[in-house]
N, CA and C atoms as a LAMMPS dump frame, in Angstrom:
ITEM: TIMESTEP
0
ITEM: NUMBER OF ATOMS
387
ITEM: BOX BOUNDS ff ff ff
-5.0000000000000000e+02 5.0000000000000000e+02
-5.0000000000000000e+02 5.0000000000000000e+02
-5.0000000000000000e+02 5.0000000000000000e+02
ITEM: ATOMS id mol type element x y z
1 1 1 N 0.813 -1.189 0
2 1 2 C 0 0 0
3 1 3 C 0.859 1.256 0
4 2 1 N 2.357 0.865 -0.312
5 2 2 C 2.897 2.058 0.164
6 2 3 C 3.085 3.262 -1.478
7 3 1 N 2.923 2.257 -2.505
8 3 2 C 3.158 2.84 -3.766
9 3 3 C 1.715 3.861 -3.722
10 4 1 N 0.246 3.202 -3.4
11 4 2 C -0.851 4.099 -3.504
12 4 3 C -1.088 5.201 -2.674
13 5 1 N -0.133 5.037 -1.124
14 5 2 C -0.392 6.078 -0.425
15 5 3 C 0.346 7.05 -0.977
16 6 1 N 1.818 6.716 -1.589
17 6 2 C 2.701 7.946 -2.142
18 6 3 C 1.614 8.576 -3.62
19 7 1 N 1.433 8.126 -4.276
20 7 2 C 0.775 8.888 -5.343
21 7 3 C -0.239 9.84 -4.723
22 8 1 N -1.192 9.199 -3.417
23 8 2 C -2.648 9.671 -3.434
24 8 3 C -1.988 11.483 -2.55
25 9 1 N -0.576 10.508 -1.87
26 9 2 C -0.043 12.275 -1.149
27 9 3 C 0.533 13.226 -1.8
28 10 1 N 1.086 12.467 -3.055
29 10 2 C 1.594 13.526 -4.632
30 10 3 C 0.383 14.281 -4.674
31 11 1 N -0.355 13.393 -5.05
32 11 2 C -1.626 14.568 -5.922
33 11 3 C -2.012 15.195 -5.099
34 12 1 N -2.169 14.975 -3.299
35 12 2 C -2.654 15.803 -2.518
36 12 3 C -1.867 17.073 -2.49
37 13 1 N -0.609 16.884 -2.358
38 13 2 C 0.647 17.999 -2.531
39 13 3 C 0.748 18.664 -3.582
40 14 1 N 0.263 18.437 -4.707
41 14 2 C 0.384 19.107 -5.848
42 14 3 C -1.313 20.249 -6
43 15 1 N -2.136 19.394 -5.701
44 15 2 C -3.254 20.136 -5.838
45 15 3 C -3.375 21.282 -4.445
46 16 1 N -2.549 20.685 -3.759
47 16 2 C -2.871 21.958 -2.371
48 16 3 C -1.726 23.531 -2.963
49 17 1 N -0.262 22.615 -3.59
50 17 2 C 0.13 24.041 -3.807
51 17 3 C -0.168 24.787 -5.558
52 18 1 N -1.189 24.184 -5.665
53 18 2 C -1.716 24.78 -6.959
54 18 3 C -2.89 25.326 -6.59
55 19 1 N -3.389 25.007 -5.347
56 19 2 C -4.607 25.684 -4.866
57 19 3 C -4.466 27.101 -4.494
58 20 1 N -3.215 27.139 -3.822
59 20 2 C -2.529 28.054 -2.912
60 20 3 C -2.458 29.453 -4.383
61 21 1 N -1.024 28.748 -4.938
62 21 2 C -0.431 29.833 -6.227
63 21 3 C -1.971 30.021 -6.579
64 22 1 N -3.157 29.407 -6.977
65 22 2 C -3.995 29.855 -7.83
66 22 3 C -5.244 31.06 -6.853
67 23 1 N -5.086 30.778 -5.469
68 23 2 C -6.036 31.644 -5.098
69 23 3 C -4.784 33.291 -4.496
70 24 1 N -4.317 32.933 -4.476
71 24 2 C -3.014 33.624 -4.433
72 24 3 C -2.815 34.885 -5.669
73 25 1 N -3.105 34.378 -7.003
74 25 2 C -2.676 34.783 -8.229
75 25 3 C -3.712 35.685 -8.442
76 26 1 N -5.137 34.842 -8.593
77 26 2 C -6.251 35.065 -9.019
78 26 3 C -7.197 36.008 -8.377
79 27 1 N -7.017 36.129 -6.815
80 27 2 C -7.563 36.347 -5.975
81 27 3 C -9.272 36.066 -6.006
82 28 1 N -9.199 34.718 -5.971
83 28 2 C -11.003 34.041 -6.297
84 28 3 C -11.002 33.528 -4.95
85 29 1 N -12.03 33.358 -3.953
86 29 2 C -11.953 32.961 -3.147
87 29 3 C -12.533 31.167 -3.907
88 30 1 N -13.602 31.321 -4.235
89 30 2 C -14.27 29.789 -3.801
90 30 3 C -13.438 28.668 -4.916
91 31 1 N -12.904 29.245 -6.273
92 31 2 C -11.904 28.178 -6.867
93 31 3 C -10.225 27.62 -6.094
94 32 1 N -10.505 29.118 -5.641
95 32 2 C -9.126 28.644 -4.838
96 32 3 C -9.015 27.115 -3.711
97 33 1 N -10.102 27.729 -2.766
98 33 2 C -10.442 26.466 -1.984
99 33 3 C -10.917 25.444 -2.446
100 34 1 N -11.731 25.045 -3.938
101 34 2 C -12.067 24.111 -4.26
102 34 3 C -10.661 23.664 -4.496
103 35 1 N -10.176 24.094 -5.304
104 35 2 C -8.523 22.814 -5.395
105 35 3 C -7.858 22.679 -4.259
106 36 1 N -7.731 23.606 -3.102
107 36 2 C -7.444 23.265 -1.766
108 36 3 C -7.937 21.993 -1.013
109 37 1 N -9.597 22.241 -1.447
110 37 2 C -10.474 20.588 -0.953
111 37 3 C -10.102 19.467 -1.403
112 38 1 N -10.065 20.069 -2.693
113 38 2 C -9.059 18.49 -3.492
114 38 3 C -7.786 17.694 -3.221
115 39 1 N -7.354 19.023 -2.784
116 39 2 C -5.737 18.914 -2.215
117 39 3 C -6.176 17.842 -0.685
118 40 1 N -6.626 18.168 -0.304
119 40 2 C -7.283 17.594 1.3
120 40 3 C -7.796 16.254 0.65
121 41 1 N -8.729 16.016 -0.326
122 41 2 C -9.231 14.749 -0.43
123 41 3 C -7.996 13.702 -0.939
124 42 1 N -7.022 14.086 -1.426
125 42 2 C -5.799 13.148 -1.631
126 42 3 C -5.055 12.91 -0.568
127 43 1 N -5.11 14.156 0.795
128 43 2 C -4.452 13.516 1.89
129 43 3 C -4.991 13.033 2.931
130 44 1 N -6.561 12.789 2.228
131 44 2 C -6.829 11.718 3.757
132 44 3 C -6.68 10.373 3.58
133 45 1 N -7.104 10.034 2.254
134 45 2 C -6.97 8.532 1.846
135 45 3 C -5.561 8.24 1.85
136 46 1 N -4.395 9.142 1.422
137 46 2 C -3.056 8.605 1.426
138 46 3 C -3.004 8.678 3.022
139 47 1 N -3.09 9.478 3.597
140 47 2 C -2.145 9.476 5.269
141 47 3 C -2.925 7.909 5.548
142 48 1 N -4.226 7.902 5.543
143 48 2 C -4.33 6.483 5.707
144 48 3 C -3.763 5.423 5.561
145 49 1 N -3.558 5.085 4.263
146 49 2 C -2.815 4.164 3.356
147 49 3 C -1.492 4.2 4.081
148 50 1 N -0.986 5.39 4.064
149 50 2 C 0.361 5.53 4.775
150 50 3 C 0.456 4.643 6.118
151 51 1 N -0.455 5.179 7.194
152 51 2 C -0.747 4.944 8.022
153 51 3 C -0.61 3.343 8.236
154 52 1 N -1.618 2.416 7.044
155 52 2 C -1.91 1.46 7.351
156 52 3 C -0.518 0.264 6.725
157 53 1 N 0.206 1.451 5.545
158 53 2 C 1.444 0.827 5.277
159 53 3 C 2.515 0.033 5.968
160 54 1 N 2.251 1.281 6.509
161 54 2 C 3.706 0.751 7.922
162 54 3 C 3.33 -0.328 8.998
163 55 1 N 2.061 -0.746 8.791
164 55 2 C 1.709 -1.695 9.765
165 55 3 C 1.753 -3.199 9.541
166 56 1 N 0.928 -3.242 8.224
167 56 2 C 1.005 -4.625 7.547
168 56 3 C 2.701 -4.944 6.851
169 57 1 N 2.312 -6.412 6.873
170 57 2 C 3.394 -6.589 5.974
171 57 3 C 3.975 -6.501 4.625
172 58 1 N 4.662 -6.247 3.864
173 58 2 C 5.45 -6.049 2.598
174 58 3 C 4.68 -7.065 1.519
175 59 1 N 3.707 -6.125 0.985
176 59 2 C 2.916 -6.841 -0.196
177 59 3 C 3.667 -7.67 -0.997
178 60 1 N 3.194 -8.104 -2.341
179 60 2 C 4.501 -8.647 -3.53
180 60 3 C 4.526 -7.043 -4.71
181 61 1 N 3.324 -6.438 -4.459
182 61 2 C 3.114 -5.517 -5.086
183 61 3 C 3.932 -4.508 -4.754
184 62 1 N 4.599 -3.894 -3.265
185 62 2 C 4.905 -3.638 -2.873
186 62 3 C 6.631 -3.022 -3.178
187 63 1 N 6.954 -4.848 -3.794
188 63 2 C 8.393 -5.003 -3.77
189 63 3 C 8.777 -5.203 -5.399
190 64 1 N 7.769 -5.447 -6.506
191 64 2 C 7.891 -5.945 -7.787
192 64 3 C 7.921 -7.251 -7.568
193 65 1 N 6.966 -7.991 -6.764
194 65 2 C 7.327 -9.019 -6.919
195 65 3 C 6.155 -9.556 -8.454
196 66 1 N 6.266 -10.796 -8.357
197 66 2 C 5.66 -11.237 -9.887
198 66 3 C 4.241 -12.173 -9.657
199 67 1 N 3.623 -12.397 -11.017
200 67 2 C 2.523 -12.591 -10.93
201 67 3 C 1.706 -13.981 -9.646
202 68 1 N 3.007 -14.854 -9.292
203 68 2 C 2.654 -16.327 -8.927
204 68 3 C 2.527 -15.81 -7.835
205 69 1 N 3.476 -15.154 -6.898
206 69 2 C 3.44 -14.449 -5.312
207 69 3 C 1.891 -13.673 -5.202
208 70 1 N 1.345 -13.656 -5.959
209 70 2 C -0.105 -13.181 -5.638
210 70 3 C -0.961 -13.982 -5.831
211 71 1 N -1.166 -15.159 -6.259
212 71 2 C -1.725 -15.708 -6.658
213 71 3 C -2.275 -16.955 -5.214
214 72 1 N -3.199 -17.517 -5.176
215 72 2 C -4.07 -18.135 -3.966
216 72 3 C -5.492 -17.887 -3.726
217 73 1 N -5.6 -17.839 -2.521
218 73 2 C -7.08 -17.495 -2.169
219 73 3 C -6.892 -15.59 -1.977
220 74 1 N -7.953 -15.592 -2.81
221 74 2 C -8.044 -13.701 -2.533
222 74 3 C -9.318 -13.622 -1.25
223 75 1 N -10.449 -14.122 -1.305
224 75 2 C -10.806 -13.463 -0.081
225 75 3 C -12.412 -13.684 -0.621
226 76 1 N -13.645 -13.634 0.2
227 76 2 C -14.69 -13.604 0.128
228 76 3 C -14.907 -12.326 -0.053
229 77 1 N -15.839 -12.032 -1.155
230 77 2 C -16.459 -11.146 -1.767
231 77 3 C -18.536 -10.68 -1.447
232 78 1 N -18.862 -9.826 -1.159
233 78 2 C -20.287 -10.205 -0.395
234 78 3 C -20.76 -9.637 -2.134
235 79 1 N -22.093 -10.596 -1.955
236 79 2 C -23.415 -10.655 -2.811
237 79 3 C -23.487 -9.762 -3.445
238 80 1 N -24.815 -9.156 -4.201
239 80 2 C -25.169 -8.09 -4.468
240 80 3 C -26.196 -7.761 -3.329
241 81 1 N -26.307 -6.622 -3.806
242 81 2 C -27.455 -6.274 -2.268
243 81 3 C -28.157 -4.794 -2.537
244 82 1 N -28.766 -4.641 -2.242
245 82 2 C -30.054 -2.871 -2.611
246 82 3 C -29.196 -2.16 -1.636
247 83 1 N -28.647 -2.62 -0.622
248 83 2 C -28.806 -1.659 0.458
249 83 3 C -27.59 -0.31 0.366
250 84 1 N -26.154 -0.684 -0.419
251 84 2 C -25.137 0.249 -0.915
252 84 3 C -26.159 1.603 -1.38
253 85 1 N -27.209 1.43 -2.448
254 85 2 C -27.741 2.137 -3.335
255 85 3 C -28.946 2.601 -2.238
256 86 1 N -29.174 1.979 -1.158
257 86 2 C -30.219 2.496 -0.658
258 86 3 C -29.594 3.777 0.313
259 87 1 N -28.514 3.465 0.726
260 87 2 C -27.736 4.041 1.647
261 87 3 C -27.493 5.682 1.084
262 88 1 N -27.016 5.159 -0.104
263 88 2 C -26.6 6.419 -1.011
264 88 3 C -28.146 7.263 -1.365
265 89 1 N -29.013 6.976 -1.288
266 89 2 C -30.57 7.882 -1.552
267 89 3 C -30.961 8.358 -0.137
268 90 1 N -30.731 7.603 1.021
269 90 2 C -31.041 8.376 1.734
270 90 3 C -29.704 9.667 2.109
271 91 1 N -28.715 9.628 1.943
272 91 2 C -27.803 10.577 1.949
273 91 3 C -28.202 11.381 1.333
274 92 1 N -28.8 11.227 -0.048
275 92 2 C -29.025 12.419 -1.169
276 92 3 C -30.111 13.133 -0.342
277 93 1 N -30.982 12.341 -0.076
278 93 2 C -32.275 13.259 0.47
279 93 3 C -31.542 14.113 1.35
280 94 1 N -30.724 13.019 2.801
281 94 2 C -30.598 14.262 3.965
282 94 3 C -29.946 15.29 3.293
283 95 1 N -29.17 15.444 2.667
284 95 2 C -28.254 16.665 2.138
285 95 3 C -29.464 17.207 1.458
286 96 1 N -30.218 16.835 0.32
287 96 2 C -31.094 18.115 -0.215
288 96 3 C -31.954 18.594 0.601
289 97 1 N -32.421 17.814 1.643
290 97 2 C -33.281 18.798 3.175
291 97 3 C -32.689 20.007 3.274
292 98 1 N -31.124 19.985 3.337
293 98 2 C -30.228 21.298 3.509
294 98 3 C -30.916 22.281 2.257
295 99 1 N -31.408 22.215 1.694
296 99 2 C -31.451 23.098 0.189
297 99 3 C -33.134 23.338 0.792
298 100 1 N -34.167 22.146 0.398
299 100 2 C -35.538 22.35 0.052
300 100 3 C -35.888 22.235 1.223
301 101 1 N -35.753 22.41 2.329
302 101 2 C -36.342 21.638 4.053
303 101 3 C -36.274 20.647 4.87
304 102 1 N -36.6 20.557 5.993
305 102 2 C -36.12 19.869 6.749
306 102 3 C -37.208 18.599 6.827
307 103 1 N -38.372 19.186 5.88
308 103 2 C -38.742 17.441 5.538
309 103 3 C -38.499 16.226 5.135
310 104 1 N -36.895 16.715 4.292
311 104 2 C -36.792 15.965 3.338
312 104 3 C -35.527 15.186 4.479
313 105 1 N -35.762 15.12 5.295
314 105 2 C -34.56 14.713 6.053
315 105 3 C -35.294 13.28 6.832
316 106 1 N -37.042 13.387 7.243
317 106 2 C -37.538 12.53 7.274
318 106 3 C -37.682 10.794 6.362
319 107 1 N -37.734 11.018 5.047
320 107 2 C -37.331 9.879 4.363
321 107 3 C -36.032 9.639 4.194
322 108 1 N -34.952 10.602 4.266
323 108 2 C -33.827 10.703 4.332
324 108 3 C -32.954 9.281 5.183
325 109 1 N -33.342 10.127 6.355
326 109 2 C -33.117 9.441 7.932
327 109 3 C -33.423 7.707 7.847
328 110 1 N -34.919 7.656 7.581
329 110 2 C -35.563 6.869 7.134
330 110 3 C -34.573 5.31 6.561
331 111 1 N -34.307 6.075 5.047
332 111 2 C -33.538 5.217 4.156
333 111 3 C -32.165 4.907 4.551
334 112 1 N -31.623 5.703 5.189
335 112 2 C -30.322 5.124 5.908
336 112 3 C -30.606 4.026 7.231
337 113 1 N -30.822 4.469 8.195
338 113 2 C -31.658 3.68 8.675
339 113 3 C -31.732 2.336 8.734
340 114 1 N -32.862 2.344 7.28
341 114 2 C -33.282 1.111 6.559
342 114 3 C -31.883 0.226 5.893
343 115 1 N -31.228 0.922 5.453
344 115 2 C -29.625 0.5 5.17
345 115 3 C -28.799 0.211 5.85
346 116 1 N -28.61 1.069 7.205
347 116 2 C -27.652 0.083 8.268
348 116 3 C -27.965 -1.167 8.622
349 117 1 N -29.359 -1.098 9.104
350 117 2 C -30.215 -2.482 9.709
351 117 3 C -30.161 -3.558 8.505
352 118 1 N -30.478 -3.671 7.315
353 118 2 C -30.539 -3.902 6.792
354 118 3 C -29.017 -4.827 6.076
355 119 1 N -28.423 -3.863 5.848
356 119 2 C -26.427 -4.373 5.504
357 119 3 C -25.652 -5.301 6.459
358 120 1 N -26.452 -4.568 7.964
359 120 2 C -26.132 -5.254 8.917
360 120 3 C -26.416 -6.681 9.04
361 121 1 N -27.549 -6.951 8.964
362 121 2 C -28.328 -8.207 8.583
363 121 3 C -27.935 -9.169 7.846
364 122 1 N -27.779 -8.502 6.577
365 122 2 C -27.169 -9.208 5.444
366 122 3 C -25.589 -9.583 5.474
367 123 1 N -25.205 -8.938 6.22
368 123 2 C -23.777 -9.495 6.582
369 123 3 C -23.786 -10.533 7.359
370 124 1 N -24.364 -10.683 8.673
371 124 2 C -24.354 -11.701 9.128
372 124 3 C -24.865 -12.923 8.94
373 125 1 N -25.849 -12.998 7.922
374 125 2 C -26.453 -14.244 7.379
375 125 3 C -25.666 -14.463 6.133
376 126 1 N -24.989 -13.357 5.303
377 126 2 C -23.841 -14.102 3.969
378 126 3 C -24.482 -13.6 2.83
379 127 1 N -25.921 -12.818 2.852
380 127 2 C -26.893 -12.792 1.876
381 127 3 C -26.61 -13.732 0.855
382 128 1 N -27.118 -12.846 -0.148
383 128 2 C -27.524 -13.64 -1.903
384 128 3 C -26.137 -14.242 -2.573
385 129 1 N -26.042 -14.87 -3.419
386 129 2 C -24.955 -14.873 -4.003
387 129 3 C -25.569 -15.086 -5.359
């Protein structure tokens, strides 16, 4: 993980000091900070990665190693399932409550909700395959 955390902290580093020179140059407030945000969204997933680099052990990916060193059991994969997509609609709602009212936070709430309980569930029984 250590090759993806270095790229994801490149681009974080590059977009923060292009955020900087550009609100700097331009004097725009809200483009400036949008590439600043961007700059931020590359360094949370890398410090992570980083983070989680140094903990595990030395991938094959890691080192160049070759195609056979990866090769075995990869890992259980879960089903398909509504509830990813359900999760994601009730998010949309609560956030557009912010815009159209605070009704919309009722089905919102609702559909997440319905998605934790729900994912939750389905994890522990293995769902569909």
């Amino acid at each position: 993980m250590k090759l993806e955390a270095r790229i994801l902290l490149v681009l974080g580093l590059f977009f923060a000091i292009m955020g900087t020179v550009y609100w700097i140059w331009s004097g725009e407030n809200a483009g400036g900070m949008m590439i600043i945000a961007g700059g931020l969204l590359g360094f949370l997933p890398g410090s992570y990665y980083w983070w989680w680099s140094r903990r595990m052990p030395v991938r094959p990916e890691d080192r160049d190693g070759d195609v056979t060193e990866g090769a075995g059991f990869v890992g259980a994969f879960p089903g398909t399932s509504i509830f990813p997509f359900t999760l994601g609609a009730g998010a949309f709602f609560a956030v557009l409550s912010l815009v159209f009212g605070f009704w919309l936070m009722v089905p919102g709430l609702g559909l997440i909700v319905w998605a934790a309980i729900g994912g939750v569930a389905e994890s522990r029984r293995g769902g569909t395959q």
